[in-house]
Residue frames as a rotation matrix with the C-alpha (Angstrom) as fourth column:
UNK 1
-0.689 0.436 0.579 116.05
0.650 0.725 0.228 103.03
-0.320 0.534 -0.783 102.81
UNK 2
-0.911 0.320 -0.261 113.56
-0.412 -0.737 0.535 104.65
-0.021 0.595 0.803 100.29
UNK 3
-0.637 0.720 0.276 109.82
0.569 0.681 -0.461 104.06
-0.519 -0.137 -0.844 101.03
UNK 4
-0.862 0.503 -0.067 107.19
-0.434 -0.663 0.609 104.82
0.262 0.554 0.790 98.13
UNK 5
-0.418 0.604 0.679 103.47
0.323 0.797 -0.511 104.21
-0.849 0.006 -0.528 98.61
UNK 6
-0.760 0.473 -0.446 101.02
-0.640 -0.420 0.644 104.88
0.117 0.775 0.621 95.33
UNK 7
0.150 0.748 0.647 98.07
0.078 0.643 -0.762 103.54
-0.986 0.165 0.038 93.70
UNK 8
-0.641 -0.435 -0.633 97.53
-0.445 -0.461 0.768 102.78
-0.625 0.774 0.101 90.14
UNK 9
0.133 0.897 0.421 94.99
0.048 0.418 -0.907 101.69
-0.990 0.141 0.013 87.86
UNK 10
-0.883 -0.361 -0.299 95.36
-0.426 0.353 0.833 99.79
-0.195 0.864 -0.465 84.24
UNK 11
-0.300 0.935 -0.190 92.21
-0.702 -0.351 -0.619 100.46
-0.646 -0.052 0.762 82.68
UNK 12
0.410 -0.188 -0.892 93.15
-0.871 0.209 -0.445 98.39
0.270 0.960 -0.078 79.36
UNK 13
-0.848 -0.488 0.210 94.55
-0.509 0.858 -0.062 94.99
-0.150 -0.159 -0.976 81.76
UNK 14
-0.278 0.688 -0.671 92.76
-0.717 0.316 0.621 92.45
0.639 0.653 0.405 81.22
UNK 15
-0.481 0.070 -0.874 92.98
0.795 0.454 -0.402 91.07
0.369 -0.888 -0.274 84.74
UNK 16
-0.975 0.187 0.122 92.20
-0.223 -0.832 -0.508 94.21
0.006 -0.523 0.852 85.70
UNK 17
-0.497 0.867 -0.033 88.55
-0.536 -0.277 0.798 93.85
0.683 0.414 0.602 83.90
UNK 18
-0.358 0.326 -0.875 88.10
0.241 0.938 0.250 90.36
0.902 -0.121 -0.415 85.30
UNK 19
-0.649 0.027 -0.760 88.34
0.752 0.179 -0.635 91.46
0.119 -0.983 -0.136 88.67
UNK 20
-0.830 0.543 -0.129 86.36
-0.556 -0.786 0.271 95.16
0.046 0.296 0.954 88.04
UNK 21
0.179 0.949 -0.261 82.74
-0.642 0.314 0.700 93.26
0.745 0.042 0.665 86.54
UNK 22
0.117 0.898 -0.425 83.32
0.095 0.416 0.904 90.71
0.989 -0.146 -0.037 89.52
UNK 23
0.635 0.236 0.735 83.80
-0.341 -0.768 0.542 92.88
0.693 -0.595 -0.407 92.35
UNK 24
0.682 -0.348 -0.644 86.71
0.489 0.871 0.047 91.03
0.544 -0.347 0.764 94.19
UNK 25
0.595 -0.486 0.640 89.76
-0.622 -0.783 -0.015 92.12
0.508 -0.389 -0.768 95.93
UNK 26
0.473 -0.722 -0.504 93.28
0.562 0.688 -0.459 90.45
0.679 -0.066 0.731 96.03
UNK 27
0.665 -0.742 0.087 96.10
-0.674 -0.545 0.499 90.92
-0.323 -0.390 -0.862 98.14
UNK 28
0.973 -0.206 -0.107 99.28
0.009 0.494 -0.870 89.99
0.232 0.845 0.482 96.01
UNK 29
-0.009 -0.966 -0.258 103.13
-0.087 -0.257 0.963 89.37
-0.996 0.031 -0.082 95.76
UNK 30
0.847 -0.146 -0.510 104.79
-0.501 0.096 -0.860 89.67
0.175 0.985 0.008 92.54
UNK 31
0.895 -0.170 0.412 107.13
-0.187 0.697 0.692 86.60
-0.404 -0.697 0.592 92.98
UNK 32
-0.138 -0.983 0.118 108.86
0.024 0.116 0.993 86.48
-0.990 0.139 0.008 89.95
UNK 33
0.497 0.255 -0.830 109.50
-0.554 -0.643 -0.529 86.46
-0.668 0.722 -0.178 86.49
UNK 34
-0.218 -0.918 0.330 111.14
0.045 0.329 0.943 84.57
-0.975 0.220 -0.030 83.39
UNK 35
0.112 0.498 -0.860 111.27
-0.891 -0.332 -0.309 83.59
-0.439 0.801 0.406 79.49
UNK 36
-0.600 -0.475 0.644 110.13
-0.081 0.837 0.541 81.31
-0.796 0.272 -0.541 77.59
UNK 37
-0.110 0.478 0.871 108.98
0.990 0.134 0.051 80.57
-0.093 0.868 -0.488 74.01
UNK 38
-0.859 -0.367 0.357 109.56
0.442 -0.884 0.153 84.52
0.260 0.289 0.921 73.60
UNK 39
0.381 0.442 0.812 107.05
-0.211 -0.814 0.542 85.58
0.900 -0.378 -0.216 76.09
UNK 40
-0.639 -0.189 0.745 107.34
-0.681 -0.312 -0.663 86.89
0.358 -0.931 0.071 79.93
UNK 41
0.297 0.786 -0.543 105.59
0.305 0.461 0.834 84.61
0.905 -0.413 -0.103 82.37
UNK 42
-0.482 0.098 0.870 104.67
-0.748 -0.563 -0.351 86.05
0.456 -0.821 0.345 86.09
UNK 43
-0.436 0.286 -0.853 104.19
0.383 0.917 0.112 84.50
0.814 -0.278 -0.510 89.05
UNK 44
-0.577 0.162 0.801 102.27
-0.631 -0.711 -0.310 85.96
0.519 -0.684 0.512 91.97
UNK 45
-0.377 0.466 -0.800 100.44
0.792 0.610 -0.018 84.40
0.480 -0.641 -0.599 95.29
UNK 46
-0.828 0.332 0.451 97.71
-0.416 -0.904 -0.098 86.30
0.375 -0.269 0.887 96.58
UNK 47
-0.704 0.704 -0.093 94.37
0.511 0.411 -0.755 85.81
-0.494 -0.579 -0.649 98.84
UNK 48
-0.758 0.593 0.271 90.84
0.036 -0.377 0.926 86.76
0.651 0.712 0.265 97.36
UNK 49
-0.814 0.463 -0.351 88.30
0.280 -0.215 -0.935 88.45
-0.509 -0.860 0.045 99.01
UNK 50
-0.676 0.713 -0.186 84.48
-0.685 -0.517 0.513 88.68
0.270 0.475 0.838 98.10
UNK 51
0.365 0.627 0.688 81.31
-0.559 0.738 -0.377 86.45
-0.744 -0.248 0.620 98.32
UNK 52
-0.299 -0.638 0.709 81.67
-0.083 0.758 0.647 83.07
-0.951 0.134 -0.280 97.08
UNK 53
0.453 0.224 0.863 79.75
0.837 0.226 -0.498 83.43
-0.306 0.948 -0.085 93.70
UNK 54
0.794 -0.569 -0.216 82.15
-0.607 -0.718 -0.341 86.58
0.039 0.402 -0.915 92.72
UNK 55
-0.483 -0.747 0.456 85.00
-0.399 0.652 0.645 84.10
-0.779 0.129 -0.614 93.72
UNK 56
-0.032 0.237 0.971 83.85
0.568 0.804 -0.178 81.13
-0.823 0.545 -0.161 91.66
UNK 57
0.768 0.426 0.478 83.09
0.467 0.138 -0.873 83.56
-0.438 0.894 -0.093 88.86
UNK 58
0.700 -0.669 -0.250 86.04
-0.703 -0.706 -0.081 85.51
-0.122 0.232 -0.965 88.89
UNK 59
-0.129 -0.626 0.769 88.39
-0.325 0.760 0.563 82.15
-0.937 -0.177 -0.302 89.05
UNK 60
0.424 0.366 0.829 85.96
0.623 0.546 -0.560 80.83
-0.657 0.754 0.004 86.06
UNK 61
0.909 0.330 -0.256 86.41
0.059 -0.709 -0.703 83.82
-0.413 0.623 -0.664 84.27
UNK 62
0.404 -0.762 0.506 90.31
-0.522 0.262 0.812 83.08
-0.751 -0.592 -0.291 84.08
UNK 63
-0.147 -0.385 0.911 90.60
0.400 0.819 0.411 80.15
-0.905 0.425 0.034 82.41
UNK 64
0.871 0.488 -0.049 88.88
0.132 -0.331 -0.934 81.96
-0.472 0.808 -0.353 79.55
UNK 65
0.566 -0.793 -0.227 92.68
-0.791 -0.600 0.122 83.28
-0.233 0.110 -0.966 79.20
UNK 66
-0.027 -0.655 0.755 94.50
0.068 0.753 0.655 79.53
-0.997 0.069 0.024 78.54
UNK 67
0.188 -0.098 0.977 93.70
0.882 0.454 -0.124 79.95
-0.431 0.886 0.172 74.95
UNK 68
0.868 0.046 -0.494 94.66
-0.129 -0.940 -0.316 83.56
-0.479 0.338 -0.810 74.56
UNK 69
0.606 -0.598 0.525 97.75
0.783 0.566 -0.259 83.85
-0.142 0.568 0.811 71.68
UNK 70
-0.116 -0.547 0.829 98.16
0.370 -0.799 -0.475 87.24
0.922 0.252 0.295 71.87
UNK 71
0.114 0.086 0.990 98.51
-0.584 -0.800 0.137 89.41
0.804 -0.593 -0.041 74.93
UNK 72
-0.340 0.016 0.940 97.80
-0.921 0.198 -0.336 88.28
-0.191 -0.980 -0.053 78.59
UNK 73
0.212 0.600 -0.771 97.47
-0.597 0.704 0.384 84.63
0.774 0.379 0.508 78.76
UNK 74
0.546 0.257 0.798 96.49
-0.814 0.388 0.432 82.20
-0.199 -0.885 0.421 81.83
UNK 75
-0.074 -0.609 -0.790 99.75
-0.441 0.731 -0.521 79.25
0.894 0.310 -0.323 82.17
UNK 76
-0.562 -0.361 -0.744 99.17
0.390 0.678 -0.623 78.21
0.730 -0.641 -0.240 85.96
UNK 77
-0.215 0.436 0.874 96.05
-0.821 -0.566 0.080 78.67
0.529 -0.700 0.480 88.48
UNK 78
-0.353 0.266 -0.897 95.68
0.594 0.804 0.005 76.72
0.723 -0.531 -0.442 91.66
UNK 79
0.287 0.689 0.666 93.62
-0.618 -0.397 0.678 77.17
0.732 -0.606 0.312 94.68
UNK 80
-0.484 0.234 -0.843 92.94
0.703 0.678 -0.216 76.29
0.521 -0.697 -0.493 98.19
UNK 81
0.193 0.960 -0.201 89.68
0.975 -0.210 -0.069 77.95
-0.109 -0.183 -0.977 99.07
UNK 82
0.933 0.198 -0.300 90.78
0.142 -0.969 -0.201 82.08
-0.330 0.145 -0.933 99.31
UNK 83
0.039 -0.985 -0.166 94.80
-0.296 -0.170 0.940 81.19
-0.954 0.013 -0.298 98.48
UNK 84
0.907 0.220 0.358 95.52
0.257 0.384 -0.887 80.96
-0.333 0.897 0.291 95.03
UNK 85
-0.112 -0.948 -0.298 99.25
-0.287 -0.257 0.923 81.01
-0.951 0.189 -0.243 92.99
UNK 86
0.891 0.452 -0.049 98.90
0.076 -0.253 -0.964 82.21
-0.448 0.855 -0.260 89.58
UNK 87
-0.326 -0.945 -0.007 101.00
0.185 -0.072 0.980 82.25
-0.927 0.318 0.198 86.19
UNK 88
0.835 0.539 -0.111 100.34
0.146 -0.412 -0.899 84.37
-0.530 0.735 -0.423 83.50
UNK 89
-0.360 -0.865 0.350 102.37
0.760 -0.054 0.648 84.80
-0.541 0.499 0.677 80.36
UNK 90
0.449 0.316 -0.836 102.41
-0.107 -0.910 -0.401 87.83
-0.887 0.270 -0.375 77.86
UNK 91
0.479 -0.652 0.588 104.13
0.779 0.007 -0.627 88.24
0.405 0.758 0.511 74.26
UNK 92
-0.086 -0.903 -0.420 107.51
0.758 -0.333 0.561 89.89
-0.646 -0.270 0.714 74.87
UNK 93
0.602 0.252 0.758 107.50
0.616 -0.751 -0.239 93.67
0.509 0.610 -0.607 73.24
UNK 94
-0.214 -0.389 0.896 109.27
0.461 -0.849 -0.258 96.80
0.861 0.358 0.361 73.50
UNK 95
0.017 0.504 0.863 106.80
-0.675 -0.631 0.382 98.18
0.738 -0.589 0.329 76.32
UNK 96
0.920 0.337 -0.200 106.74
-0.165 0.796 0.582 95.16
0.355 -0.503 0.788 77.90
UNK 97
0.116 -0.984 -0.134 110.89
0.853 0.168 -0.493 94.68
0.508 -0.057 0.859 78.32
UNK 98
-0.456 -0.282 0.844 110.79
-0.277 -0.856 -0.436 98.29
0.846 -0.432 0.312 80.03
UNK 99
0.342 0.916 0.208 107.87
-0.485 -0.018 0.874 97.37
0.805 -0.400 0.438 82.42
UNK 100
0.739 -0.055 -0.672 109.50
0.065 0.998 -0.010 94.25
0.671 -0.037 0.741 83.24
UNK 101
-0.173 -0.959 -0.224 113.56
0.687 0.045 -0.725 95.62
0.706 -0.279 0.651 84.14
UNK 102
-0.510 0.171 0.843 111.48
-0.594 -0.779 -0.201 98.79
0.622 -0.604 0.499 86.41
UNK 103
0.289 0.914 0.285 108.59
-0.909 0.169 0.381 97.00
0.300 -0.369 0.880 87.82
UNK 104
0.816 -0.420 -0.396 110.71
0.455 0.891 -0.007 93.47
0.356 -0.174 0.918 88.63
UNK 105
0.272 -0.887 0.372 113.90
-0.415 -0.457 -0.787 95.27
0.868 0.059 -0.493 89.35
UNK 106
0.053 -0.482 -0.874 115.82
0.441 0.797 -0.413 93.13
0.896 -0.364 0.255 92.21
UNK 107
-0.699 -0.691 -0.184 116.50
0.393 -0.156 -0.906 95.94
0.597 -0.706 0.381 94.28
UNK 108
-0.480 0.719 0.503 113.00
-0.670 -0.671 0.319 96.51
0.566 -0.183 0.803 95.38
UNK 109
-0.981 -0.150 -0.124 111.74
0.053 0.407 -0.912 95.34
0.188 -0.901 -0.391 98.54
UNK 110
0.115 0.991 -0.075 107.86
-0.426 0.117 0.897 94.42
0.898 -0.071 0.435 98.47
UNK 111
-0.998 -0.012 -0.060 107.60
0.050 0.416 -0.908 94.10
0.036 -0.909 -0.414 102.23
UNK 112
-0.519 0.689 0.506 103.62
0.012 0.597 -0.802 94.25
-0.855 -0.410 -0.318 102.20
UNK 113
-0.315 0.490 0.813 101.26
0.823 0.568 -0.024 92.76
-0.474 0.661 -0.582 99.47
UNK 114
-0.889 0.455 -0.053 100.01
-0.358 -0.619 0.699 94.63
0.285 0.640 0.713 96.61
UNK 115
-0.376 0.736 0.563 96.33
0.322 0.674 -0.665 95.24
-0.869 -0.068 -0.490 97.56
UNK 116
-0.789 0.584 0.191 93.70
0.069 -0.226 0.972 95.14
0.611 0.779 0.138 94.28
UNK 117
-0.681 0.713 -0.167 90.46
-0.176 -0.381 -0.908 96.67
-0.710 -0.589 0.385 95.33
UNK 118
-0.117 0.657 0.745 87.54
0.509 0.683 -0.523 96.36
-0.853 0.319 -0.414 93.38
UNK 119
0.797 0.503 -0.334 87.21
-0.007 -0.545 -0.838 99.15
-0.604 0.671 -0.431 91.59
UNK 120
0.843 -0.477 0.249 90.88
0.491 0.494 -0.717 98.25
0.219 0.727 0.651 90.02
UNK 121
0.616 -0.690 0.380 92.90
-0.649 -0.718 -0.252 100.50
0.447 -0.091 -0.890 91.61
UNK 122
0.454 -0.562 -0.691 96.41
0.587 0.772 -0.243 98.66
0.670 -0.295 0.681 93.07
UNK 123
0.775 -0.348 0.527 97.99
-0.629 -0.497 0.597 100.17
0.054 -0.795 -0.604 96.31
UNK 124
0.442 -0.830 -0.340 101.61
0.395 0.520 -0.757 99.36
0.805 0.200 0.558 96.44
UNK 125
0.917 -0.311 0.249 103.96
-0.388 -0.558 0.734 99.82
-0.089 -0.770 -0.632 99.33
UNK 126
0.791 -0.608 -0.065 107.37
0.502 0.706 -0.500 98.97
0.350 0.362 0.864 98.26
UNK 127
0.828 -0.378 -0.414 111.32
-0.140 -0.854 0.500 100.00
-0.543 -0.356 -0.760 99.40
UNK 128
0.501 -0.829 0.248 115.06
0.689 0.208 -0.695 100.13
0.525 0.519 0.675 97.94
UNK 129
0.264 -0.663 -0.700 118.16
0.480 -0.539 0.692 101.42
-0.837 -0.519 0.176 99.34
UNK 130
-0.678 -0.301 0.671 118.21
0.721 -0.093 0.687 103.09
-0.144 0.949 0.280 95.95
UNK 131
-0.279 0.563 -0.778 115.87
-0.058 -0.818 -0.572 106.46
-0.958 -0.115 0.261 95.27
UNK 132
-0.394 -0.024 -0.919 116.14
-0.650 -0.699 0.297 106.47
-0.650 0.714 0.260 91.60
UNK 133
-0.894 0.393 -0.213 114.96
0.373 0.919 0.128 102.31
0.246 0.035 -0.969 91.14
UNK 134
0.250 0.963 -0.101 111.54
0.806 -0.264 -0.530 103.72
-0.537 0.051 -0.842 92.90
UNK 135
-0.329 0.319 -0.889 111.54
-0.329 -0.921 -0.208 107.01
-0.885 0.223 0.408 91.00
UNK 136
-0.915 -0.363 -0.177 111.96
-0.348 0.488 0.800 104.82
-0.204 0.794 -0.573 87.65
UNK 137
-0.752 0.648 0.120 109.38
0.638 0.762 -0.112 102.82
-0.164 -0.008 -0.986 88.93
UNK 138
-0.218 0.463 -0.859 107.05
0.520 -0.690 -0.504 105.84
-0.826 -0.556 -0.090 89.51
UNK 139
-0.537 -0.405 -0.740 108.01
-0.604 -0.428 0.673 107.75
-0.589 0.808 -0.015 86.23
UNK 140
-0.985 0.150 -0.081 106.46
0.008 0.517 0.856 104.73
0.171 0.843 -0.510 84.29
UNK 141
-0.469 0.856 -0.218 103.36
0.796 0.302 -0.525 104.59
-0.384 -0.420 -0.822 86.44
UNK 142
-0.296 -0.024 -0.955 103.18
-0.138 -0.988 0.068 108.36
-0.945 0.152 0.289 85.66
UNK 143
-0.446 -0.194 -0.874 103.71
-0.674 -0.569 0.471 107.78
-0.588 0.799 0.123 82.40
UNK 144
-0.941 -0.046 -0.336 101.73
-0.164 0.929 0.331 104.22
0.297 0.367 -0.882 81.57
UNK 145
-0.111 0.807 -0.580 98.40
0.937 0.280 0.210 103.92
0.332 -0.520 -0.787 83.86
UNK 146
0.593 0.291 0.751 96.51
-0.331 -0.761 0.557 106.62
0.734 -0.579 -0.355 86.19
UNK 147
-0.268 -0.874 -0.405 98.74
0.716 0.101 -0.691 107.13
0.645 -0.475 0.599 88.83
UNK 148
0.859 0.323 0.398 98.72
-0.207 -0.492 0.846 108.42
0.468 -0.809 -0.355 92.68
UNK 149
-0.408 -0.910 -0.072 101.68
0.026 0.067 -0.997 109.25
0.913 -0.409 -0.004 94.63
UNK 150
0.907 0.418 -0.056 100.33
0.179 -0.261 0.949 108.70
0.382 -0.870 -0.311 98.28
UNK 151
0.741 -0.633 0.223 104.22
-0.635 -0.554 0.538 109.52
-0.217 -0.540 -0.813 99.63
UNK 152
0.695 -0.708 0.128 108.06
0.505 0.352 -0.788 109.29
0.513 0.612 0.602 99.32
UNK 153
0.724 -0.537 0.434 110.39
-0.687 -0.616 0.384 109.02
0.061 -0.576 -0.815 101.94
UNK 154
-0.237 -0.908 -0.345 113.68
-0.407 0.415 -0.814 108.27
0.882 -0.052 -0.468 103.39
UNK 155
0.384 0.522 0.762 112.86
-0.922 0.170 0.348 105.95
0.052 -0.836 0.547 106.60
UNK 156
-0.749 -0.501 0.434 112.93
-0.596 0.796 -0.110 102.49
-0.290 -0.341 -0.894 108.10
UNK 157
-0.272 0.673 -0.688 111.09
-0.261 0.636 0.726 99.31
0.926 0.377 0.003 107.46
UNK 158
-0.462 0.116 0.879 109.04
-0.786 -0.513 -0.345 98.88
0.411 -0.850 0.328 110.27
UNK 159
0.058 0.593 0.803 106.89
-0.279 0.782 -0.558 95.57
-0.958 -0.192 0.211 109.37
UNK 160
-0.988 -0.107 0.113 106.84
-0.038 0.869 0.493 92.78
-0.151 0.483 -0.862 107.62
UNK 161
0.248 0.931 0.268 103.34
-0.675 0.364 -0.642 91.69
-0.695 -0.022 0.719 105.67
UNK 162
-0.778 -0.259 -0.573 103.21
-0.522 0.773 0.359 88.35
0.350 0.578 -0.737 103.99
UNK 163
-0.369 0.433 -0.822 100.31
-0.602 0.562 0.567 86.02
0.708 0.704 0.053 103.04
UNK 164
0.133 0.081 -0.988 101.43
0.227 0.968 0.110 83.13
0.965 -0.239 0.111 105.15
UNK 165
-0.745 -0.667 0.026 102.50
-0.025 -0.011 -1.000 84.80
0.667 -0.745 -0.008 108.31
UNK 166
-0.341 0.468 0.815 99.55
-0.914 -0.366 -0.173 84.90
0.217 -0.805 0.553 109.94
UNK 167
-0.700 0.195 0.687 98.01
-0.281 0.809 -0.516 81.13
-0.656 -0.554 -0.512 111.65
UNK 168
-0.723 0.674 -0.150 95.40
-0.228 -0.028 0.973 79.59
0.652 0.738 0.174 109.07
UNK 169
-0.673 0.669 0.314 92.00
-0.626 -0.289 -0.724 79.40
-0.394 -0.684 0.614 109.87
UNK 170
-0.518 0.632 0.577 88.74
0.674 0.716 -0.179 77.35
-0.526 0.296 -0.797 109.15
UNK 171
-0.785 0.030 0.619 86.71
0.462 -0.637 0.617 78.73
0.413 0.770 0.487 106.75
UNK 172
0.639 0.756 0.139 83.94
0.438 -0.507 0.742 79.57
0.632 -0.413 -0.656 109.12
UNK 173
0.200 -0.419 -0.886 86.80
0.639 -0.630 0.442 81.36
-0.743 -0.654 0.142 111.31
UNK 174
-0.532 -0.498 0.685 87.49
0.779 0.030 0.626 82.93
-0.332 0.867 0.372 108.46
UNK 175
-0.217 0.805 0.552 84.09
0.707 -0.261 0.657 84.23
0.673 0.533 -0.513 107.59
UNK 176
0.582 0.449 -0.678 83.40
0.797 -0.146 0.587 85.08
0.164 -0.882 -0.442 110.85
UNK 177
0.036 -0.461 -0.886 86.23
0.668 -0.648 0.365 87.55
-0.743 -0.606 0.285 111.76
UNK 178
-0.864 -0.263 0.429 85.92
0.503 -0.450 0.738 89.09
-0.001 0.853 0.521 107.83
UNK 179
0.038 0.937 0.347 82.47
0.725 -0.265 0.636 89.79
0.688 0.228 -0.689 108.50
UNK 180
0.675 0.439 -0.593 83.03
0.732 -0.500 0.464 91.70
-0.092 -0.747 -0.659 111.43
UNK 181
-0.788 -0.461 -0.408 86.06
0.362 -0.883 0.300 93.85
-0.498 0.089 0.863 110.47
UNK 182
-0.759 0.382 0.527 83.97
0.365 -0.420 0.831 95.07
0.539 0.823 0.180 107.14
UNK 183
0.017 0.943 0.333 80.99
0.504 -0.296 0.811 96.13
0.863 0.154 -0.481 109.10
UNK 184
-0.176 -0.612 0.771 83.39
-0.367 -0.686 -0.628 98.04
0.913 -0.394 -0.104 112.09
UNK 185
0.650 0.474 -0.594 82.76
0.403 0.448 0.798 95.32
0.644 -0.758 0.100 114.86
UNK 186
-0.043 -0.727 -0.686 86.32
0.990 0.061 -0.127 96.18
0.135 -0.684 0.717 115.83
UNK 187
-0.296 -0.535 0.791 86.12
0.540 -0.777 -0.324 100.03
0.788 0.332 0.519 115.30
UNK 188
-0.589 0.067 -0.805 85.83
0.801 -0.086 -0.593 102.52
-0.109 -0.994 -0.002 118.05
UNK 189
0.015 0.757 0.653 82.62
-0.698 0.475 -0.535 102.97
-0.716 -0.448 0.536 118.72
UNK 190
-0.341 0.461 0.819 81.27
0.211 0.887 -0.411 99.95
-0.916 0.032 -0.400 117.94
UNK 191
-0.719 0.533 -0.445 79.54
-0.695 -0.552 0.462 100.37
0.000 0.641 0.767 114.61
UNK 192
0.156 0.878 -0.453 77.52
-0.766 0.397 0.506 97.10
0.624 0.267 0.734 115.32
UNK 193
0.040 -0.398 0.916 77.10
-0.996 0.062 0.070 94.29
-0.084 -0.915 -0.394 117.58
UNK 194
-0.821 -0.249 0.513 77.56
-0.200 0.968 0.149 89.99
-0.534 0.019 -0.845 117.87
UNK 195
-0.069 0.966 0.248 73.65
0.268 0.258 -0.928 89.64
-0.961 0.003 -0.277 117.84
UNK 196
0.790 0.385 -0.477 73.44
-0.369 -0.323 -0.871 91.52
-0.490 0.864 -0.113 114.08
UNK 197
-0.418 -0.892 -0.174 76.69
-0.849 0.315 0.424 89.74
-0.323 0.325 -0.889 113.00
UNK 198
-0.744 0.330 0.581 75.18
-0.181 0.737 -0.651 86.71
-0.643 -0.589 -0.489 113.75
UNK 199
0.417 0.899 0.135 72.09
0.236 0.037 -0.971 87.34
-0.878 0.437 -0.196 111.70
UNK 200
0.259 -0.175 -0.950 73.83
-0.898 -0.406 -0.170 88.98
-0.356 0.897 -0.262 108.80
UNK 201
-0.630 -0.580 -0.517 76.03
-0.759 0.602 0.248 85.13
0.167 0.548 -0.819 108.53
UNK 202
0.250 0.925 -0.287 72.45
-0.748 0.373 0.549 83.07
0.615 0.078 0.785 109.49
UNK 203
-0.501 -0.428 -0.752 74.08
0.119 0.827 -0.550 81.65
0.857 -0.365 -0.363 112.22
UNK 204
0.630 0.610 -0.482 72.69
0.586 0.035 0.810 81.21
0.511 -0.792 -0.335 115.87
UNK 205
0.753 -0.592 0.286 74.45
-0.617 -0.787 -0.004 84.12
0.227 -0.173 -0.958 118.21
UNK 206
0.771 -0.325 0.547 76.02
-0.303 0.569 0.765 81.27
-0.560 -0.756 0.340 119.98
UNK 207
0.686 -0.246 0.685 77.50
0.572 0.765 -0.298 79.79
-0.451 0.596 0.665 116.99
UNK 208
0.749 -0.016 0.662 78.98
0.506 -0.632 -0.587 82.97
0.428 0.775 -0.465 115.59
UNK 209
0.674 -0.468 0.571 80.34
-0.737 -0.484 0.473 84.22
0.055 -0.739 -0.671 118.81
UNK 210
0.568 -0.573 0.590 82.59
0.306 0.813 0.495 80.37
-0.764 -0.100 0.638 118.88
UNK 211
0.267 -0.702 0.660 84.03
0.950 0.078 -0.302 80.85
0.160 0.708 0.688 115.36
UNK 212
0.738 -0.316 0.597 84.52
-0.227 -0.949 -0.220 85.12
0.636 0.027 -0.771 115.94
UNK 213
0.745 -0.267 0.611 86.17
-0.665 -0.361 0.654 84.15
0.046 -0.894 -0.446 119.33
UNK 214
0.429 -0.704 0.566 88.79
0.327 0.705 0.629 80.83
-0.842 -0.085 0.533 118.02
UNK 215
0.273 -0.725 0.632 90.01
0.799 -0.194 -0.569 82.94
0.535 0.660 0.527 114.93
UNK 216
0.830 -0.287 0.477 90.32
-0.435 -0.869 0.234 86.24
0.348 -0.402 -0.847 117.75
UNK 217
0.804 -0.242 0.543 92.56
-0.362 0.525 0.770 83.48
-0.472 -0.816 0.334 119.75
UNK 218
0.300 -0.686 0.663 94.83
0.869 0.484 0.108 82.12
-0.395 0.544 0.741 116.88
UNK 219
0.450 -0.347 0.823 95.24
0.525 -0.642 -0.558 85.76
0.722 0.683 -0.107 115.11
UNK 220
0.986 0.041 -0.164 96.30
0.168 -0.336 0.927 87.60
-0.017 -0.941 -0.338 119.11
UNK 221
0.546 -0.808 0.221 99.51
0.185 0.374 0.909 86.20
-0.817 -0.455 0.354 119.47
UNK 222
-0.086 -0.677 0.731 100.79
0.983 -0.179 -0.050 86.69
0.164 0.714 0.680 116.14
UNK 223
0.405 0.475 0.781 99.42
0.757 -0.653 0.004 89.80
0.513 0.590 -0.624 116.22
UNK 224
0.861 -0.459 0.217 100.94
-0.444 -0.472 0.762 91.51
-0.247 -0.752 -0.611 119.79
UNK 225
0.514 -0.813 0.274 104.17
0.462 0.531 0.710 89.80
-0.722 -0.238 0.649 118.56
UNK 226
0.294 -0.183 0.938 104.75
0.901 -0.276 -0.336 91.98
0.320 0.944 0.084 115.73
UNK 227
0.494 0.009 0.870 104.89
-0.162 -0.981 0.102 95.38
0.855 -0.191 -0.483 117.89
C-alpha cells in the first residue's frame, strides 16, 4: 500500500474564506460525489472546532451560499451541536471534471479525516494500492493550490480514524476534555493544572474535574483498544 501525507491551501475557495475570517477548524471525510442539473454536488461529514460564536457565525455564514448560481453553492447543511453533514454543489467545467476523477478517484483510501485548520491549510493522510492514483493526486495539488509534501511511502495501514468511532459525549464532557488538550493538560510536563482549567471554563474545580474525569472514562477504552 502507498501512503501520502500533504497539506494544501486554496486561497481562491470560497469555503476556504468562510472558515479563514472565522477562525474554525474541521475535521472532514469526503463521502462522495454525483451529477445533477449539470453541476457536481459533494458530500462530506465533519466535526467543528472553535468557540461557539465562530461556530454560529461560520454555520451562518454558509447559507449565504444557497443562492449562489455560479460557482460553489450550499444544497444540504445539518447539525447536531459540533457534527455537521454538508452538500455543496459547483457548475461542472473542464478544471472541475479533472479535480473530480483525481481527487474522488475510488481507489483511494481516506483512512483518517481531512483536518482544516484555521489558517486554511488542509492536512490529508490518504492510501492506494496504486502509486500513480496518489502521484496524480499530488501533481494537481502541485499544480492547482500551494502545496506540501509532508511524505510518500510504501507501508501498512496501521489505524483507522473516523468521526463516529469514538463514544459521544455531553457537551460539557466535551468542553471539558477540549479545553485541556489545547492548553497541554495532557502533555509531559504538565503545561497547566485542574485548578486553572477550571477557571479558564468558570466552573467550580469540583465541577470541572466531574465532566474532565466521565469524558477521560468513556474515551479510555476505545482508546487502549486501538493499540
Amino acid at each position: 500500500m502507498w501512503i501520502a501525507k500533504f497539506k494544501v491551501f486554496d486561497e481562491n475557495s470560497i469555503l476556504s474564506k468562510i472558515l479563514r475570517k472565522n477562525k474554525v477548524k474541521i475535521y472532514y471525510y469526503p463521502i462522495n460525489n454525483y451529477i445533477k442539473r449539470n453541476r457536481y454536488y459533494f458530500i462530506l461529514i465533519g466535526l467543528i472546532e472553535g468557540n461557539e460564536e465562530n461556530i454560529k457565525n461560520y454555520f451562518n455564514r454558509l447559507t449565504v451560499l444557497k443562492n449562489a448560481r455560479e460557482g460553489r453553492r450550499l444544497e444540504f447543511l445539518e447539525r447536531e451541536n459540533n457534527f455537521f453533514t454538508l452538500i455543496t454543489s459547483h457548475t461542472i467545467n473542464t478544471e472541475n471534471k479533472l479535480f473530480v476523477k483525481i481527487a474522488y478517484n475510488p481507489s483511494l483510501i481516506h483512512y483518517k479525516p481531512v483536518i482544516w485548520y484555521e489558517n486554511g491549510w488542509e492536512e490529508w493522510e490518504i492510501a492506494s494500492m496504486e502509486r500513480k492514483d496518489i502521484e496524480e493526486l499530488i501533481k494537481i495539488g502541485k499544480t492547482k493550490y500551494k502545496f506540501k509534501l509532508l511524505g510518500l511511502k510504501e507501508g501498512k495501514i496501521k489505524n483507522l480514524g473516523y468521526l463516529t468511532i469514538l463514544p459521544e459525549l455531553t457537551e460539557k464532557q466535551k468542553k471539558a476534555i477540549e479545553l485541556a488538550v489545547k492548553n497541554g493538560y495532557y502533555e509531559y510536563p504538565r503545561k497547566i493544572e485542574l485548578k486553572k482549567l477550571a477557571n479558564f471554563s468558570n466552573l467550580a474545580l469540583s465541577t470541572y474535574q466531574a465532566h474532565l474525569r466521565k469524558a477521560e472514562r468513556k474515551l479510555l477504552p476505545y482508546l487502549v483498544c486501538r493499540h
